[in-house]
C-alpha positions in Angstrom: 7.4 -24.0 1.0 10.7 -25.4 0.1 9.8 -26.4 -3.5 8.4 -23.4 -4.0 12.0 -22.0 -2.4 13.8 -24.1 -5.1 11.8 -22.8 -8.0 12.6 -19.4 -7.0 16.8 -20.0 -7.0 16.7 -20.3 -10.9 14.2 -17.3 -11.5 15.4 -14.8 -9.4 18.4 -13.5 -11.8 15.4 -13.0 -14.3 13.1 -11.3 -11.8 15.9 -8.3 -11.1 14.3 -5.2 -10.5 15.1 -2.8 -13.2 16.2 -0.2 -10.0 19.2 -2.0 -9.6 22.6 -2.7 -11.8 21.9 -4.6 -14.7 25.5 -5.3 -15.9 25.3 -8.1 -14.4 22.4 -9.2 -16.9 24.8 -10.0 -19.6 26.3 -13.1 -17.9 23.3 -15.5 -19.5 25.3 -18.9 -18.5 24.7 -17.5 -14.5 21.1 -18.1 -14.5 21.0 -19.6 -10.7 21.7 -18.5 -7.3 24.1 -20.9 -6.8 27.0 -20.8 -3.6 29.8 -20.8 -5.7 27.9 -18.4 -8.4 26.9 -16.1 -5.0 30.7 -16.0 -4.1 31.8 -13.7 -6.9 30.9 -9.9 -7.5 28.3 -10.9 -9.8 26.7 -13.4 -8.1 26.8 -10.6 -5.1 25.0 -8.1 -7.1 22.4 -10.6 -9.1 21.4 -11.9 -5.9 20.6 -9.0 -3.9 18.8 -7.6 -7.3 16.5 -10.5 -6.9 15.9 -10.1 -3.5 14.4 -6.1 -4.4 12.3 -7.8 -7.3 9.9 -9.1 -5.1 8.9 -5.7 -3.9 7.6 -5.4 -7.4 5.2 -8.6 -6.9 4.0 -7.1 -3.5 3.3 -3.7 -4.0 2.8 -3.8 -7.8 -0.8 -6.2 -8.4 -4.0 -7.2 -6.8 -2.5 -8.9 -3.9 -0.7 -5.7 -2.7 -4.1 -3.8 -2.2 -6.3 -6.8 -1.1 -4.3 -8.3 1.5 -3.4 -4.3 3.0 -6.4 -2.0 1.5 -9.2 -4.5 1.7 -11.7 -5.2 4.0 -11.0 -2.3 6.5 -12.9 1.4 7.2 -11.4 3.1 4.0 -12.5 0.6 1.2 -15.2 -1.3 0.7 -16.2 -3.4 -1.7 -15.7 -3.1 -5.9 -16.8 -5.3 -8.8 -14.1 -8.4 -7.2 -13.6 -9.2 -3.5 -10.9 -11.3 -3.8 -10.2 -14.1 -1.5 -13.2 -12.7 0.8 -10.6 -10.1 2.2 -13.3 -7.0 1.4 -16.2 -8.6 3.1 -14.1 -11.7 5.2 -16.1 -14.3 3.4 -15.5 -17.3 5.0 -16.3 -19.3 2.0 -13.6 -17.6 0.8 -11.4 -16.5 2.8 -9.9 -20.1 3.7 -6.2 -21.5 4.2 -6.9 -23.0 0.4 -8.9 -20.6 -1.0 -6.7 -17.4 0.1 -4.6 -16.9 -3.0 -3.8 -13.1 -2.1 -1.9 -14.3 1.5 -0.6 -18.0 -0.3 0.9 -15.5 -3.2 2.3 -13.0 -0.2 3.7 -16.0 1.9 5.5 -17.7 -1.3 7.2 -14.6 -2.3 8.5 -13.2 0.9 10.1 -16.7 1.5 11.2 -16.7 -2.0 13.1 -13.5 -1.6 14.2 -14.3 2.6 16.0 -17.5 0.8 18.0 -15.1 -1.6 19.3 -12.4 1.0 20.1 -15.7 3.2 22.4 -17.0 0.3 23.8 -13.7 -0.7 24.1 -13.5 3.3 25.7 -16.6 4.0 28.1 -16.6 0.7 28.7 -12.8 -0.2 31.3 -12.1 2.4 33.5 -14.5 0.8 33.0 -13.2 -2.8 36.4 -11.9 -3.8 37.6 -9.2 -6.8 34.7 -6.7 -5.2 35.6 -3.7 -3.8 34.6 -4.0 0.2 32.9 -0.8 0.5 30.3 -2.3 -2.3 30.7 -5.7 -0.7 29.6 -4.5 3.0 26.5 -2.2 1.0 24.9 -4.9 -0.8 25.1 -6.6 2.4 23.6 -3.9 4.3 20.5 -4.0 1.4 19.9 -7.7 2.0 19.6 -7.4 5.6 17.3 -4.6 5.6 15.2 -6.0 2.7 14.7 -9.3 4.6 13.4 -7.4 7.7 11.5 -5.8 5.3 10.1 -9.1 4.2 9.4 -10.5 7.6 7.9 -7.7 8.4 5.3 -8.2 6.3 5.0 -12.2 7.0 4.9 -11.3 11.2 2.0 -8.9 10.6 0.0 -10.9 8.4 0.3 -14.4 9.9 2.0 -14.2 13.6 4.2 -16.9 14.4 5.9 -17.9 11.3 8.9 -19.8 10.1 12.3 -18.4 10.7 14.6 -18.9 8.0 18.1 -17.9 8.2 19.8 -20.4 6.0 20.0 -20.6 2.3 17.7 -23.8 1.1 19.5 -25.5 -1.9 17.8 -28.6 -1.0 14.5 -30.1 -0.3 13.2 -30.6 3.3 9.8 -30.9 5.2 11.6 -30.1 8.8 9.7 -26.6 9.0 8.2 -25.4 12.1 6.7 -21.8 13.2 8.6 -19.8 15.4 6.9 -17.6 18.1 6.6 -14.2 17.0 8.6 -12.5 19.6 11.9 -14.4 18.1 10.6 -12.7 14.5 10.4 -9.1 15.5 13.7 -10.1 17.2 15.5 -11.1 14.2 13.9 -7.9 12.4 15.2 -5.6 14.6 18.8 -7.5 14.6 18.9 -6.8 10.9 17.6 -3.2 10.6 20.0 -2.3 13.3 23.0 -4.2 11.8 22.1 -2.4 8.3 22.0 0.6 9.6 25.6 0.7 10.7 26.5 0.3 7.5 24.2 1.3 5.1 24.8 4.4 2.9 22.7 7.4 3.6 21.1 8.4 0.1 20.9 5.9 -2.9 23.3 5.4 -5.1 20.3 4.2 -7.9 16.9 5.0 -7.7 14.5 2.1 -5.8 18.1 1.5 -3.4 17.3 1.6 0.2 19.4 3.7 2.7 20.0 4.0 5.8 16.7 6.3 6.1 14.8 3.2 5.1 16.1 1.7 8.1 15.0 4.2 10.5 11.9 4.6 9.2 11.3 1.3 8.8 12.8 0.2 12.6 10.0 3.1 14.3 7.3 1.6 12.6 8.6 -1.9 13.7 8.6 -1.0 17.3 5.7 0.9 17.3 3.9 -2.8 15.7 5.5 -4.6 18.4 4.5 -2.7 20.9 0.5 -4.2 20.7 2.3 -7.1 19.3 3.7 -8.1 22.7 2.5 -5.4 25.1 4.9 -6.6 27.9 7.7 -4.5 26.4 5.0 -1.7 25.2 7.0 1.7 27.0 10.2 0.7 26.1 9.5 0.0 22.4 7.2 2.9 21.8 10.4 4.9 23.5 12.6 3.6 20.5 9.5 4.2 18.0 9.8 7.6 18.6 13.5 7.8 18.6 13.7 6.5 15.4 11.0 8.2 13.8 13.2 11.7 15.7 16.3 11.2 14.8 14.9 10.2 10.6 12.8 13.6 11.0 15.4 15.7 12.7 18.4 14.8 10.1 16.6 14.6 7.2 18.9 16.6 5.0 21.5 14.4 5.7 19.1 11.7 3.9 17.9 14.3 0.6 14.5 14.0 2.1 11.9 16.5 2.6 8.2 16.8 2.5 7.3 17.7 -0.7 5.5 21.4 -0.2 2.2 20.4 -2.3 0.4 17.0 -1.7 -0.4 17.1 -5.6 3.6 16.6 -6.0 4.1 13.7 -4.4 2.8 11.8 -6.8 3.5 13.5 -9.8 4.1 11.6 -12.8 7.8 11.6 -12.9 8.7 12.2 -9.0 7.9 9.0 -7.8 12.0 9.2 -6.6 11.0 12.4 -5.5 12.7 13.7 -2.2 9.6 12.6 0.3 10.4 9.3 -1.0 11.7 7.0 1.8 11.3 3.3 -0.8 9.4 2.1 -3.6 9.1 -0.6 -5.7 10.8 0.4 -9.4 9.3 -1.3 -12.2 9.7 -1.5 -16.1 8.4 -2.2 -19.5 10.7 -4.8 -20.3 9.0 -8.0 -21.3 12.1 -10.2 -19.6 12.3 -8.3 -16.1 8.3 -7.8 -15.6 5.6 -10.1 -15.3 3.0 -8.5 -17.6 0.1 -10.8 -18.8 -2.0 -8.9 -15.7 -3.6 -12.1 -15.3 -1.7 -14.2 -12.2 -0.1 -12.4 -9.5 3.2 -11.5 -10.4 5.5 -8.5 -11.5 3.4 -6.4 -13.1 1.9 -2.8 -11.8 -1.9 -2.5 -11.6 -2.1 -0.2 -8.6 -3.6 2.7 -10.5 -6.2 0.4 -11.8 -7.7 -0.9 -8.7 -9.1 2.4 -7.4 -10.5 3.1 -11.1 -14.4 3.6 -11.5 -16.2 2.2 -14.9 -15.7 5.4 -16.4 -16.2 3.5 -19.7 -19.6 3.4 -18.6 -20.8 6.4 -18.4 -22.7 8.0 -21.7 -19.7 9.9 -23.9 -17.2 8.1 -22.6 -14.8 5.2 -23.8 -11.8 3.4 -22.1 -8.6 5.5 -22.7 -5.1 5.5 -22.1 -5.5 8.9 -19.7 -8.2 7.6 -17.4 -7.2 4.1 -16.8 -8.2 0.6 -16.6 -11.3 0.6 -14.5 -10.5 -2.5 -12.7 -13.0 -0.9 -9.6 -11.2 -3.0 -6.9 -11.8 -0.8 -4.2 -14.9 2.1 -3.2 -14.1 4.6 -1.2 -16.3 4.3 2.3 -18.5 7.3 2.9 -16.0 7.9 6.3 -13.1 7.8 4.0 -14.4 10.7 1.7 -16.6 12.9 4.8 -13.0 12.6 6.6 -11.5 15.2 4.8 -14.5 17.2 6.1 -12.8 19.8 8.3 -14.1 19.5 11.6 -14.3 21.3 14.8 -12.6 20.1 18.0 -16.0 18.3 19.2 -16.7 16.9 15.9 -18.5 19.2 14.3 -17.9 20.2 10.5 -17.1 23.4 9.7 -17.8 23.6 5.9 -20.9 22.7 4.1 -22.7 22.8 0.5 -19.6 23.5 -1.9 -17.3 24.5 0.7 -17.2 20.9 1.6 -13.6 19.6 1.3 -11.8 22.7 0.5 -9.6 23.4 3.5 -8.3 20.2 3.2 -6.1 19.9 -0.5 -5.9 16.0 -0.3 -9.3 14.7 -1.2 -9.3 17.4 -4.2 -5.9 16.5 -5.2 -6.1 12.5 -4.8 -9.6 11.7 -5.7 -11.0 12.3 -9.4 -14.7 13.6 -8.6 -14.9 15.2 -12.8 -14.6 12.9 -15.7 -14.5 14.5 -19.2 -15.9 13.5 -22.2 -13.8 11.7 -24.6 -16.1 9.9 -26.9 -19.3 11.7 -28.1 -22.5 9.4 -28.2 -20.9 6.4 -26.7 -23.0 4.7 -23.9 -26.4 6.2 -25.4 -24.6 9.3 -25.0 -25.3 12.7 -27.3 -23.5 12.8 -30.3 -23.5 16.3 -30.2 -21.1 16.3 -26.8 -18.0 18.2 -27.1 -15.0 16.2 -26.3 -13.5 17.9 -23.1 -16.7 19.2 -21.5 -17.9 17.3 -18.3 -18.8 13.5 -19.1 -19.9 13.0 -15.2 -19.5 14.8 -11.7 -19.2 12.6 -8.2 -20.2 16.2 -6.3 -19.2 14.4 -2.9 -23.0 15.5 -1.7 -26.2 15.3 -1.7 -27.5 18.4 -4.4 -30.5 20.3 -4.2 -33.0 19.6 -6.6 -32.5 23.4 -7.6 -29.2 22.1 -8.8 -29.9 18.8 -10.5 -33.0 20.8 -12.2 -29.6 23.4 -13.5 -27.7 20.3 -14.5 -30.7 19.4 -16.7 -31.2 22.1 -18.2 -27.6 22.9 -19.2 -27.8 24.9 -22.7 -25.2 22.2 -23.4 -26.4 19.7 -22.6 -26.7 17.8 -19.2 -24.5 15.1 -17.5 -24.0 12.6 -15.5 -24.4 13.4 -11.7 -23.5 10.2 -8.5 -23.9 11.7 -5.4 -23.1 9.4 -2.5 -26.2 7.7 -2.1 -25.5 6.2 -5.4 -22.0 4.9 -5.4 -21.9 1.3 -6.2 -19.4 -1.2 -6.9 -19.0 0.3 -10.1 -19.4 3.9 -10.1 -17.2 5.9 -7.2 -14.7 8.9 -6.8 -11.8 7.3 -8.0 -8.2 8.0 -6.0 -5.8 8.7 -9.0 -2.5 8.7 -6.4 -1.3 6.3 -9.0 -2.7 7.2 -12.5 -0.2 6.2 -14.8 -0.6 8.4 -18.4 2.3 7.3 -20.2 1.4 4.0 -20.7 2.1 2.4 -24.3 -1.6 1.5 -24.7 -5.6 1.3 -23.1 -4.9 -1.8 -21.0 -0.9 -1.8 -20.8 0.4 -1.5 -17.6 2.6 1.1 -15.5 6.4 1.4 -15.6 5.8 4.1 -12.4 7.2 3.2 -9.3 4.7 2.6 -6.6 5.9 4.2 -3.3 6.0 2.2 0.0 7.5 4.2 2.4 7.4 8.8 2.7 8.3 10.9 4.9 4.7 12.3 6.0 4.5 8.7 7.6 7.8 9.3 9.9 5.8 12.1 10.8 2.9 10.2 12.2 4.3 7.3 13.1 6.3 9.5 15.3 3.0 11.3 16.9 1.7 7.8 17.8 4.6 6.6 19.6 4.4 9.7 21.7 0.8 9.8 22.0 1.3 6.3 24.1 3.7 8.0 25.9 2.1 10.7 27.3 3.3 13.4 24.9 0.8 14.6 23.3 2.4 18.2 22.8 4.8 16.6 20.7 2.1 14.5 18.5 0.5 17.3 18.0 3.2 18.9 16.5 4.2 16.5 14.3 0.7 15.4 13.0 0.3 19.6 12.5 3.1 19.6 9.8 1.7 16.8 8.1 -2.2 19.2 8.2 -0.8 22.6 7.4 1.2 20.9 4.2 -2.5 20.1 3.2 -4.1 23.3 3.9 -5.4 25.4 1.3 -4.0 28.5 0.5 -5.0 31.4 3.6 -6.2 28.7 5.6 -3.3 26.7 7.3 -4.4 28.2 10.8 -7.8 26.1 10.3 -5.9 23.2 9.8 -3.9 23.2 13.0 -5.1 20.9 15.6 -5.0 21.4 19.6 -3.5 19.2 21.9 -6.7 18.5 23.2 -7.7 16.7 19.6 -5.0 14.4 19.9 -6.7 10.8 20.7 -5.7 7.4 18.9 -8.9 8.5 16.7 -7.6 11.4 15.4 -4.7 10.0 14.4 -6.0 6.5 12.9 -8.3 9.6 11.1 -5.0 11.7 9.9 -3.2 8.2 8.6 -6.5 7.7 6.5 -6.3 11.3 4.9 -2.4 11.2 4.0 -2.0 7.6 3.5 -5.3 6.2 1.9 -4.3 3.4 -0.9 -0.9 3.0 0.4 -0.7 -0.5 1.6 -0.9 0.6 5.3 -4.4 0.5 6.4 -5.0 -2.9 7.4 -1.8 -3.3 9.3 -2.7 -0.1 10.6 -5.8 -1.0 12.3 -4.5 -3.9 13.7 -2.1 -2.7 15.3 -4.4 -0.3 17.0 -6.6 -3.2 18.4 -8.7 -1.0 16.3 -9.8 -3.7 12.9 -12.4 -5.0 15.0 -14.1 -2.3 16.1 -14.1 -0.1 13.0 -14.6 -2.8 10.5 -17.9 -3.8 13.1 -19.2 -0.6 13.0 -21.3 0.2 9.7 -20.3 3.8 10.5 -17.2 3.1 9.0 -17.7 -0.2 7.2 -20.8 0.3 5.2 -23.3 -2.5 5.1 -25.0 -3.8 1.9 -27.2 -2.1 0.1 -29.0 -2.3 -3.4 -29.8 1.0 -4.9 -33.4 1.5 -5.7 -34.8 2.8 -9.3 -35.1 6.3 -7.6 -31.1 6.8 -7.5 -30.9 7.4 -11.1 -27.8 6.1 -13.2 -26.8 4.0 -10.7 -30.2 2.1 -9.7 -29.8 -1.4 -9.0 -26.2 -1.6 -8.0 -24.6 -2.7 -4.9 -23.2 -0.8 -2.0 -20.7 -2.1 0.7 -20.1 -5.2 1.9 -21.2 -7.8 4.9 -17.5 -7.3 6.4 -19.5 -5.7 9.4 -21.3 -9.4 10.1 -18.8 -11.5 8.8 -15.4 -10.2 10.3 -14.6 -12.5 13.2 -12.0 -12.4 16.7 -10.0 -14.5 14.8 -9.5 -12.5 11.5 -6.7 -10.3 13.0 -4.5 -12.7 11.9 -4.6 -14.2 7.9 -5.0 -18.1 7.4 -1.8 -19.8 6.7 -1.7 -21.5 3.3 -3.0 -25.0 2.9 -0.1 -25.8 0.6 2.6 -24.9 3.6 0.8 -27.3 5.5 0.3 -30.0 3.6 4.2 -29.9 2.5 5.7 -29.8 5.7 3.2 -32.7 7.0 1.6 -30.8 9.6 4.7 -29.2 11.3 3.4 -25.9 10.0 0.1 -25.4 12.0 -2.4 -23.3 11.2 -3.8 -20.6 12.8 -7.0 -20.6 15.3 -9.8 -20.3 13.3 -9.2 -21.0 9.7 
């Protein structure tokens, strides 16, 4: 780990996420993170700038999704399961052959060791106003939670580093996970003495970041280490209050239209709680696509092979249809609206319509864009349907309609013919203004909003006993979704509010939004969902009968091949190996 610390001192000026104050960029001879550099304003400001580019590199590329996304009840597997984590492979899925967790591990220690440095020498920088001086501060403290965070979820027990590294060392041990959450906590709640409210630049967090970010914290501890379960889902909710009850104080609100939260253009929009900013420059952003790194790729990984289907051809407006991740069949039927027992309510073409979200976030239409492509008709109109995922099994009335179309017929996938290639595709983060067909996004990927406060807040009272109060909160987050006239219908009872219900709501707001792993964990709930084929889908091949789609795949073997030990994520070979052993691995792997 620390020559992989090392390598990052020199790069991190270079890495600067494009969020944050860039005057600093012009001082070309301070290329390093150096303690005398990190002593003086600029040093200050570079050094915390490096410390937000890493959120770039974890919620920007294929490791964000796979090591969060993958492998759980809402995805299942696309053309690429990488490192196993769709279908826990265990060829795969290995301390060396893991390169999604290895790439997560390297750069949260990367960017721990720059908010230690800026930590340890900021306060000493001099010419810099102190207000800015105890800010940046406040940033780096929260950030490195923020990093931890990640690390303590993923892996457990992990090394606690609160020292800048400026030189090489093997004298690395784990430290037990309760001393982690610990040093989290220290850090959100010293940053949030001092932190300022809103941001001064886009992608800056604030001192609703830290509330946000300390309920969810407790509310992980609390299955973390149950012995302290009451008193941490206690502050959970507290937090999560006092964020929802001040909001204006913050700018935030819930955006009135799930369609507008992510809106090309409002990704700083005011449910936005933090995100990862991100740019077309060349210098600041990794952008080859082809190693982990800087660039953004989340609106590809939920793409179908669009460029597939007859009339149709690769464009700038539908994507790169990387087909990472296919929706499971309880992913889509969950925004079924459903009785108190369980029972839907809508059927046939109603299905899906009380509920805004799935509509909103899911393309089910594509449209043609390139006439007689695919074996396609050359007589096809550019802009008339290309395909339709209907979400349901059709009548063969209605495929006999389709057929017969006066202009011409198209492409129907019902859900017993998704495959790894062909799925409703979540568009939450289409980008449309990209420069070209396979260029990447500048958006900014959100990783914290207020609808989550929201829920995060009805589970910690759930556990307590409150269920009045979930209710109530997980009802603002459902009438926001509601259709027009039918916000009533969208209201849940007290009586509906089980840990079910709520893992259920998360999956409707929050689907793609690097939670639902972590989620499921800590639920005690990845296990049991993933093992049940009811929400993990188990392997099929599609037979000649299912029409376009006929021999593809569908779902995965995560059902048979999760194991006990799979709650945690292997610890990288190469941390091993470099520390001689003191790093231990855990059970399992």
């Amino acid at each position: 780990m620390k020559k992989i610390v090392i390598a990052t001192l020199s790069t991190a000026v270079l890495l600067s996420a494009t969020s944050c104050n860039k005057d600093f960029l012009d001082e070309t001879p301070q290329s390093v993170l150096t303690p005398a550099f990190l002593q003086t304003p600029q040093g200050v400001e570079a050094g915390v700038t490096g410390v937000y580019s890493g959120l770039r590199q974890i919620y920007g590329n294929d490791s964000g999704t796979f090591t969060t996304e993958a492998g759980t009840d809402l995805w299942t597997t696309g053309i690429s399961a990488s490192s196993g984590l769709s279908d826990y492979d265990n060829t795969a899925l290995t301390p060396i052959n893991d390169g999604s967790h290895s790439f997560i591990w390297t750069v949260c220690y990367q960017q721990i060791n720059n908010a230690n440095g800026v930590l340890k020498y900021g306060p000493a920088a001099t010419g810099m106003a102190p207000a800015r001086l105890t800010q940046l501060l406040a940033e780096a403290k929260l950030l490195r939670a923020q990093y931890y965070f990640v690390l303590v979820q993923d892996f457990g027990d992990v090394p606690l580093m609160l020292n800048f590294v400026d030189s090489p060392t093997k004298d690395i041990v784990r430290a037990p996970m309760a001393d982690i959450y610990t040093q989290i906590i220290k850090d959100l709640n010293e940053s949030l003495a001092t932190i300022a409210d809103k941001p001064a630049q886009p992608g800056r967090v604030t001192r609703a970041t830290a509330l946000h970010l300390l309920s969810k914290v407790y509310l992980t501890r609390a299955t973390a280490i149950p012995a302290g379960a009451t008193a941490d889902y206690t502050l959970a909710a507290q937090f999560a209050k006092e964020l929802i009850d001040n909001q204006t104080r913050y700018g935030l609100a819930l955006e009135t239209d799930p369609a507008k939260i992510f809106e090309e253009g409002n990704e700083n929009g005011k449910e936005v709680i933090m995100n990862a900013q991100f740019s077309g420059d060349a210098t600041f952003n990794r952008i080859d696509g082809f190693t982990f790194g800087g660039e953004n790729v989340l609106g590809f990984q939920y793409r179908s092979r669009y460029d597939k289907l007859p009339n149709m051809a690769r464009d700038v407006n539908n994507g790169r249809p990387f087909a990472r991740h296919v929706p499971t069949y309880f992913l889509e039927n969950a925004y079924i609206l459903n009785d108190a027992s369980g029972n839907p309510l809508e059927s046939g073409a109603s299905l899906r319509t009380t509920d805004t979200r799935y509509n909103k976030w899911f393309t089910t239409v594509y449209r043609v864009n390139s006439p007689g492509a695919n074996a396609g008709r050359t007589t096809a109109v550019n802009g008339d349907t290309a395909a339709w995922y209907p979400g349901r099994q059709l009548s063969a009335g209605r495929l006999a309609q389709i057929a017969a179309r006066p202009g011409g017929s198209y492409v129907v996938i019902q859900p017993n013919q998704y495959t790894t290639e062909y799925f409703p595709t979540m568009n939450k983060f289409d980008s449309r203004a990209r420069t070209s067909v396979n260029g990447f996004s500048t958006r900014p990927n959100i990783v914290y909003r207020l609808a989550e406060t929201y829920l995060v807040a009805a589970e910690a009272y759930f556990y307590l006993g409150n269920v009045n109060q979930a209710r109530d909160y997980i009802n603002v987050v459902r009438r926001r979704a509601a259709a027009t006239g039918r916000t009533t219908q969208m209201e849940i009872t007290s009586a509906q509010v089980n840990l079910n219900f709520i893992l259920d709501e998360r999956a409707r707001e929050l689907c793609g939004e690097f939670t639902r792993w972590y989620d499921l964990k800590r639920t005690n709930q990845l296990l049991v969902r993933v093992r049940n084929t009811a929400y993990s889908p188990a392997l099929v091949t599609r037979a000649s009968g299912t029409g376009f789609t006929s021999g593809g795949n569908y779902g995965s073997n995560a059902a048979t091949n999760i194991r006990d030990y799979h709650v945690l994520r292997p610890i990288p070979q190469t941390e091993i190996d470099r520390t001689s052993g003191k790093i231990t691995q855990n059970p399992g792997y």
